[in-house]
C-alpha positions, 0 to 999 in steps of 0.5 A: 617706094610710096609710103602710104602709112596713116592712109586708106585705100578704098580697092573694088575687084579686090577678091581676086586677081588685080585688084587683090594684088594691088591691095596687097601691094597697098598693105605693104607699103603700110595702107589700111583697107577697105575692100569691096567684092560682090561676095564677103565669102571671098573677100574673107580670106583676102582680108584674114592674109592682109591683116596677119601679113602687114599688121594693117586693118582691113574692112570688108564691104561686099557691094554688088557694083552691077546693080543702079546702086551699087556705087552710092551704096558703096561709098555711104558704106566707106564713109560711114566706117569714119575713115578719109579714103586717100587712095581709090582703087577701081579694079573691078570689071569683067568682059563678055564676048560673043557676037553682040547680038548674041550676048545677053543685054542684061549681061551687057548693061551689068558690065557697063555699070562695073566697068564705066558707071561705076569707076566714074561714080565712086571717082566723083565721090571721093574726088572732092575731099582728095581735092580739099585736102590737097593729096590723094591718089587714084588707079583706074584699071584699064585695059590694052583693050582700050587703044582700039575697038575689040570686035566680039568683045565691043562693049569690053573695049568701049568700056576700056577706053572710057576709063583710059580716057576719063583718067587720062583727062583727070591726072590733068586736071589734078597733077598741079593740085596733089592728085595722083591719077593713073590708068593702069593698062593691063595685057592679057594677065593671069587671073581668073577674068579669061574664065569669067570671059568663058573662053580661054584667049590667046594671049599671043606670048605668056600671059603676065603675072599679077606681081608684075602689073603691080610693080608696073602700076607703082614705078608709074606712080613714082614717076607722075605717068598718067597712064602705063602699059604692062609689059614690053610686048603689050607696050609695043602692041599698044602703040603699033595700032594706034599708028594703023587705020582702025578699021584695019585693025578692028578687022585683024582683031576680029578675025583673031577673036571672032568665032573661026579665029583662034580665040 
């Protein structure tokens, strides 16, 4: 198992869900923390339990990633605590679905800003001194929504796949240099995301548990992967529709989510 003892680990979406796994998963394996959410009143408790359970220390910077500058403000406030932040988590991300032009273009652009320009930003921010230092860790969450295009949840997919990709090309970059980069590729996951969503999905099975994710991110980890996919289901669905024209399965896919389907 890693130790991350004498490291800090920077965690976005850290409130809920994913993100508040993974950061309790970096806790106890001895990781001070820094934790971002929109809200300070629900990172409270997150950072109260983490504190008490795992004897680390644990900061709160509530930063709102949607808005133009939420990313900068975001990492002038880590830095400003002082402390080198060896393990950049960015969990947080939301999905809207919908016919495109239907859904508002304001919701839209927020989930481009926390999904794509955030991630992208927030890397190239704390990259360079992993760089320097010649050590450092990076979980990119994604999404099995990123191996194809997603009618009715466009954006969502696009934004997936961004992230797939750009941390993909990264653990590439810096495998040979003491970086460990990873996307971490969800399925449908028991959180609180398919009521953000503001529709209850089928998940096509049981939907994963948090605990199980994290265990998936971290045996990743151990192994040098530069990406993983959750679950064995999720992993056979993955790959089966890279191995199918897309428009094939765009088509399937919007018949399963668009507004007669079962979705």
């Amino acid at each position: 198992m890693t130790d991350f003892r004498g490291r800090t680990a920077l965690v976005t979406g850290a409130s809920s869900g994913i993100g508040a796994a993974l950061a309790e998963a970096l806790a106890a394996r001895g990781a001070d923390l820094v934790l971002s959410a929109p809200s300070e009143e629900r990172l409270r408790p997150v950072a109260s339990r983490l504190r008490v359970l795992h004897g680390v220390d644990v900061r709160m910077i509530p930063v709102d990633l949607a808005g133009e500058a939420g990313p900068d403000e975001l990492a002038e406030r880590t830095l400003a605590t002082g402390r080198e932040i060896d393990v950049l988590v960015n969990s947080a991300g939301f999905g809207t679905r919908g016919r495109y032009e239907e859904l508002a273009a304001e919701r839209d652009h927020h989930e481009v800003m926390v999904n794509v320009v955030a991630v992208e930003r927030l890397t190239h921010r704390f990259v360079p001194a992993m760089v320097e230092r010649g050590r450092g860790t990076v979980i990119n969450v994604a999404s099995t929504s990123g191996f194809q295009a997603v009618p009715y949840m466009a954006v969502y997919g696009a934004s997936k796949a961004f992230v797939l990709s750009f941390s993909i090309a990264l653990w590439a970059e810096y495998r040979s240099r003491g970086l460990q980069v990873l996307a971490l590729c969800p399925g449908p996951t028991d959180t609180n995301f398919f009521e953000a969503l503001g529709s209850r999905m089928s998940a096509g099975g049981r939907l994963r548990t948090t605990d199980e994710v994290v265990t998936s991110a971290f045996r990743a980890l151990d192994r040098g992967q530069p990406y993983v996919i959750d679950g064995r289901l999720n992993y056979l669905t993955s790959n089966a529709s890279r191995l199918l024209r897309r428009g094939f399965v765009a088509a399937v896919t919007s018949r399963v989510l668009g507004p007669s389907g079962r979705g």
